[in-house]
C-alpha positions in Angstrom: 0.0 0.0 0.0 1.2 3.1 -1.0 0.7 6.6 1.6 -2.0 8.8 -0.6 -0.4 12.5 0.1 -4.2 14.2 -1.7 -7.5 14.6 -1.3 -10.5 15.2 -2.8 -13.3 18.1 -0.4 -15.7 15.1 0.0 -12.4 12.4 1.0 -9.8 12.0 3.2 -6.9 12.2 2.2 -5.9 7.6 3.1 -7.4 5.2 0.8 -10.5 3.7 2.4 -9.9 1.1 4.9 -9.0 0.5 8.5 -6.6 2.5 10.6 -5.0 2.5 13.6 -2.5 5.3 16.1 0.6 4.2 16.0 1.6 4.0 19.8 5.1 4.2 19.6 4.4 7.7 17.1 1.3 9.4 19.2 1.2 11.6 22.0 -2.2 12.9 23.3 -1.8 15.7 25.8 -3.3 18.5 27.4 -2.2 21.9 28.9 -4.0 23.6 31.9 -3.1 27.0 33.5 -1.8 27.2 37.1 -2.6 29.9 39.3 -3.9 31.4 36.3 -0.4 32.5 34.7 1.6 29.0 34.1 0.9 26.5 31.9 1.0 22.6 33.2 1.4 19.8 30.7 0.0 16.8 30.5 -0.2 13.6 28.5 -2.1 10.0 28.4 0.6 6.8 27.8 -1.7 4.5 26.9 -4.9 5.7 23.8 -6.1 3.7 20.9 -8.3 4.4 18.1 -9.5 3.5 15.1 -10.2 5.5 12.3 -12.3 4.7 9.3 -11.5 6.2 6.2 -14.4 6.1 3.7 -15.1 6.5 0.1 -16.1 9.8 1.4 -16.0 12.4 4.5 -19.6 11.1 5.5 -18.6 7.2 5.0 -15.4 8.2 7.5 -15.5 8.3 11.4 -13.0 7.8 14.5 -13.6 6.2 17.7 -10.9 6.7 20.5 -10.4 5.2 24.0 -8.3 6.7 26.3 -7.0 5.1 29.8 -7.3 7.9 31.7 -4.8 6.1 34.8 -1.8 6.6 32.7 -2.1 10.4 32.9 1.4 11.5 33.6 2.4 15.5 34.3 5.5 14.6 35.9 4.8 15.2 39.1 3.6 12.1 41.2 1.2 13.5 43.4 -0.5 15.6 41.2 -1.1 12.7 38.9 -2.8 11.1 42.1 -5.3 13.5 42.4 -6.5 13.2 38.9 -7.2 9.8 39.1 -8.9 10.8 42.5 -12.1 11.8 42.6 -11.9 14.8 42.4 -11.0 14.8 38.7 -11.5 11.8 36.8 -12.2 9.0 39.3 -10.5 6.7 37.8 -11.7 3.5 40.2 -15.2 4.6 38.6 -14.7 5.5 35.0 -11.3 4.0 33.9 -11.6 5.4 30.5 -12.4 8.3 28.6 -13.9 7.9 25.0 -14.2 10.3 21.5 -16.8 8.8 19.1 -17.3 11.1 16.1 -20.4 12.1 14.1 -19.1 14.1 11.4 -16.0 14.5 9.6 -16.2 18.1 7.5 -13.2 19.7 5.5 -12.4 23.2 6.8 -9.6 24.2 3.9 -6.6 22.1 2.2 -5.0 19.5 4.7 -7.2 20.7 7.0 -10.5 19.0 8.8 -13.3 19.4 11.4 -14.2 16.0 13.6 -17.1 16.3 15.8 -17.9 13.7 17.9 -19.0 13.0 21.5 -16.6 13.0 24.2 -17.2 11.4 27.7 -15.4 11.7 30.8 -16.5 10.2 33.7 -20.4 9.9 33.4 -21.0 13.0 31.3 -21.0 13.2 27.7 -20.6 16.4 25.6 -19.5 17.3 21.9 -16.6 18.6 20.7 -15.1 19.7 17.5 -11.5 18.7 16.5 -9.4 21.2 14.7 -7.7 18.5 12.5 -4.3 19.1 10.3 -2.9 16.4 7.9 0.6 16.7 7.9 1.6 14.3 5.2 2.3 10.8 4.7 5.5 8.4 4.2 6.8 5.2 3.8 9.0 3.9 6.9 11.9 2.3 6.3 10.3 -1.2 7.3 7.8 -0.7 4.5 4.8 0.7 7.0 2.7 3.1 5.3 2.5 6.3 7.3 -0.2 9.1 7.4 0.4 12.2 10.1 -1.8 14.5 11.7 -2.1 17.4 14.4 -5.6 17.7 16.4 -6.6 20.4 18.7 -9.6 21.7 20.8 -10.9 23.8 23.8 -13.1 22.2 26.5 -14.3 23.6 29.3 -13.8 20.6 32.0 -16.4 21.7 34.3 -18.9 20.0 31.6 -17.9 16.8 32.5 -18.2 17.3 36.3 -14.6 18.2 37.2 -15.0 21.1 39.2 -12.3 20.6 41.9 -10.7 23.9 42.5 -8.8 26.5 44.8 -9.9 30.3 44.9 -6.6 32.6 45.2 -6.1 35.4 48.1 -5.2 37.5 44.6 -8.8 36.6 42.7 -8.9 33.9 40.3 -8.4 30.2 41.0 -5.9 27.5 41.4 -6.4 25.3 38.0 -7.9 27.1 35.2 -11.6 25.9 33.7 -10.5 26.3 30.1 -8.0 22.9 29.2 -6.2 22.4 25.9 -6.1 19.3 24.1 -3.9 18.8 21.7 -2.9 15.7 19.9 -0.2 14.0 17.4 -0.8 11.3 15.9 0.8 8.7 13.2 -1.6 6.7 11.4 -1.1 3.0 10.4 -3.8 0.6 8.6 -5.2 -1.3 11.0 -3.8 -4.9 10.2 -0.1 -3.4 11.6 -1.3 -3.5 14.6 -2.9 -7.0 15.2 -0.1 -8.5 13.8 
């Protein structure tokens, strides 16, 4: 198989068929602000997904699972409290999960994927700003497609409210998180193999 490098405004631009993140080549993260000047990063180790790439945008969707208990800001005891219940719970609701509904081009390499997104026991919608990067060919013969995904969510949709109010006005984590995602692209098959 070959990487396809263009597209079409009703396709994407992979040949219809099964995909799958490569692990090794994906990083899904977030940032939040602190104290409402810094930035904290974040990322998940362990998401899958798999994307379906149709003859068309409307034939195409994605479906992701994240386990939210490999959440890992580099700090040990902050990563404790978001599995605690005051974030995500994680003894609860062990994943988190994306589940498009529409896949729409927004301009050249570029796409919109809206889809449902729950954490915990709440389930909202959210639009992904989606960028395809390009494609290659590794030098193991795997077929390659790359793309950059963003979005804004307000995490007090999804019931995680936990916060601190500061003697100088504002609070301790901000309301407003970042996601931001990376992502290789392999057909499916790779991975089960």
């Amino acid at each position: 198989m070959t990487p396809t490098t263009t597209a079409t405004s009703t396709q994407l631009p992979i040949a219809p068929g099964e995909y799958a993140l490569d692990p090794s080549h994906t990083s899904v993260g977030f940032t939040a602000r602190h104290l409402m000047v810094s930035r904290v990063r974040g990322t998940f180790e362990r998401v899958q997904a798999r994307i379906r790439a149709g003859e068309s945008l409307e034939a195409s969707a994605v479906e992701a699972t994240i386990d939210v208990a490999s959440v890992n800001t580099r700090d040990e005891k902050r990563d404790a409290h978001l599995r605690s219940p005051d974030f995500f719970d994680t003894d609860h609701f062990p994943t988190m999960t994306f589940r498009s509904r529409r896949v729409d081009q927004t301009g050249e390499g570029r796409y919109a994927v809206t889809g449902d997104l729950s954490i915990r026991d709440q389930t909202h919608p959210v639009t992904l700003d989606v960028e395809y990067l390009g494609a290659a060919t590794s030098p193991w013969g795997t077929p390659v497609w790359t793309i950059s995904a963003s979005a804004e969510i307000d995490r007090e949709q999804w019931g995680l409210t936990w916060n601190v109010a500061l003697e100088s006005g504002g609070v301790l984590v901000s309301r407003r998180i970042q996601l931001e995602i990376e992502a290789e692209i392999i057909p499916a098959a790779l991975t089960a193999a």
